[in-house]
Each structure stands twice: as structure tokens, then as C-alpha cells.
N, C-alpha and C positions, 0 to 999 in steps of 0.2 A: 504494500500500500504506500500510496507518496502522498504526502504531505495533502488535506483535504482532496483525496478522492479516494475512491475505493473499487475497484475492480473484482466484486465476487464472483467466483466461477459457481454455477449453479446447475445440477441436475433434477427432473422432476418428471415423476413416472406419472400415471394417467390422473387427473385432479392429483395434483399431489401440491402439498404445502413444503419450504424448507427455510429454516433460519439459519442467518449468517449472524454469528457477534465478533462485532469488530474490538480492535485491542481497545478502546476507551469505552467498551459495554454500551456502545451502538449498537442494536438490533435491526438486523436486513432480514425482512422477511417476503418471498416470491409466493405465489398461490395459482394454479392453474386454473382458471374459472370454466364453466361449464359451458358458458357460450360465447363465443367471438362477439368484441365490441366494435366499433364502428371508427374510432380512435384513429389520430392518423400521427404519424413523426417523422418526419423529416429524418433525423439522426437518429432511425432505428434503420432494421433489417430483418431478412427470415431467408434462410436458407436450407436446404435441402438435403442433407447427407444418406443416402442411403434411406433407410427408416425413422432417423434422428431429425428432427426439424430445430434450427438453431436461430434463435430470435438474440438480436443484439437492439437493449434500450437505453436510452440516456436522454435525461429531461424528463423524463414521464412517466406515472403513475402508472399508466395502462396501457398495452398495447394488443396488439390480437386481442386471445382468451388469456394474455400473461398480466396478474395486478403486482404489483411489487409498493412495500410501505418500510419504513415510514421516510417524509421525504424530511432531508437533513439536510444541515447548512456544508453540505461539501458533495462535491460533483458523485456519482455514483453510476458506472459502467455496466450495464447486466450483460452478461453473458448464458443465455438460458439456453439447457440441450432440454425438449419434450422429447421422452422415450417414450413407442410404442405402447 
């Protein structure tokens, strides 16, 4: 992690929930929601590996069906793999 930002790598199996705590007991927590939102970003992505769908967010709460909280005074990189 560098200095306000944090880049957590995240995996999440079907609806699945996962927290990150960061070294000063920051809470990063991602949620898979059950229906795609309508949410749009610029500075996100989705891609396609195989069976693996890999969503990268930044700036935003919500993107697809991916929620991530809570929003913090320092930049926050998601890196999300949806497994199968």
C-alpha cells in the first residue's frame, strides 16, 4: 500500500461478501449483488479470463452487480476476480 491509496486484490465466489483490513483498521469490504446496476465509470473495466470475469473500480461505490464500502478519504483501486 502507498501512502493514501490502497490497492486490494479481491476474490468472490457467487454472491459472495469479502473484507479487506487495512494496517490502520480501515475496513474494505466488496459484496457481489444479485443484480446488475445500471452505474456507469469511466475509470473502471471488466474483462474476461476464461470463466473468471475481472472488474477493475476506482471512484465508485458500485459498478456492475460489484458494491464495495466504505468510501474513505484515500484513493482505493479494486481489483475484483467473480469466480464461477
Amino acid at each position: 500500500m502507498v501512502l493514501n491509496r490502497a490497492s486490494p486484490p479481491v476474490v468472490l465466489g457467487p454472491r459472495g461478501v469479502t473484507t479487506f483490513t487495512c494496517a490502520d483498521g480501515t475496513a474494505l469490504r466488496a459484496t457481489w449483488l444479485a443484480a446488475d446496476s445500471a452505474s456507469s465509470c469511466a475509470a473502471c473495466s471488466v474483462e474476461i479470463v476464461g470463466e473468471v470475469r475481472r472488474l477493475r473500480m476506482s471512484g465508485v461505490a458500485q459498478f456492475k452487480d460489484v458494491q464495495v464500502e466504505p468510501t474513505v478519504p484515500r484513493a482505493v483501486r479494486w481489483e475484483i476476480l467473480d469466480l464461477p
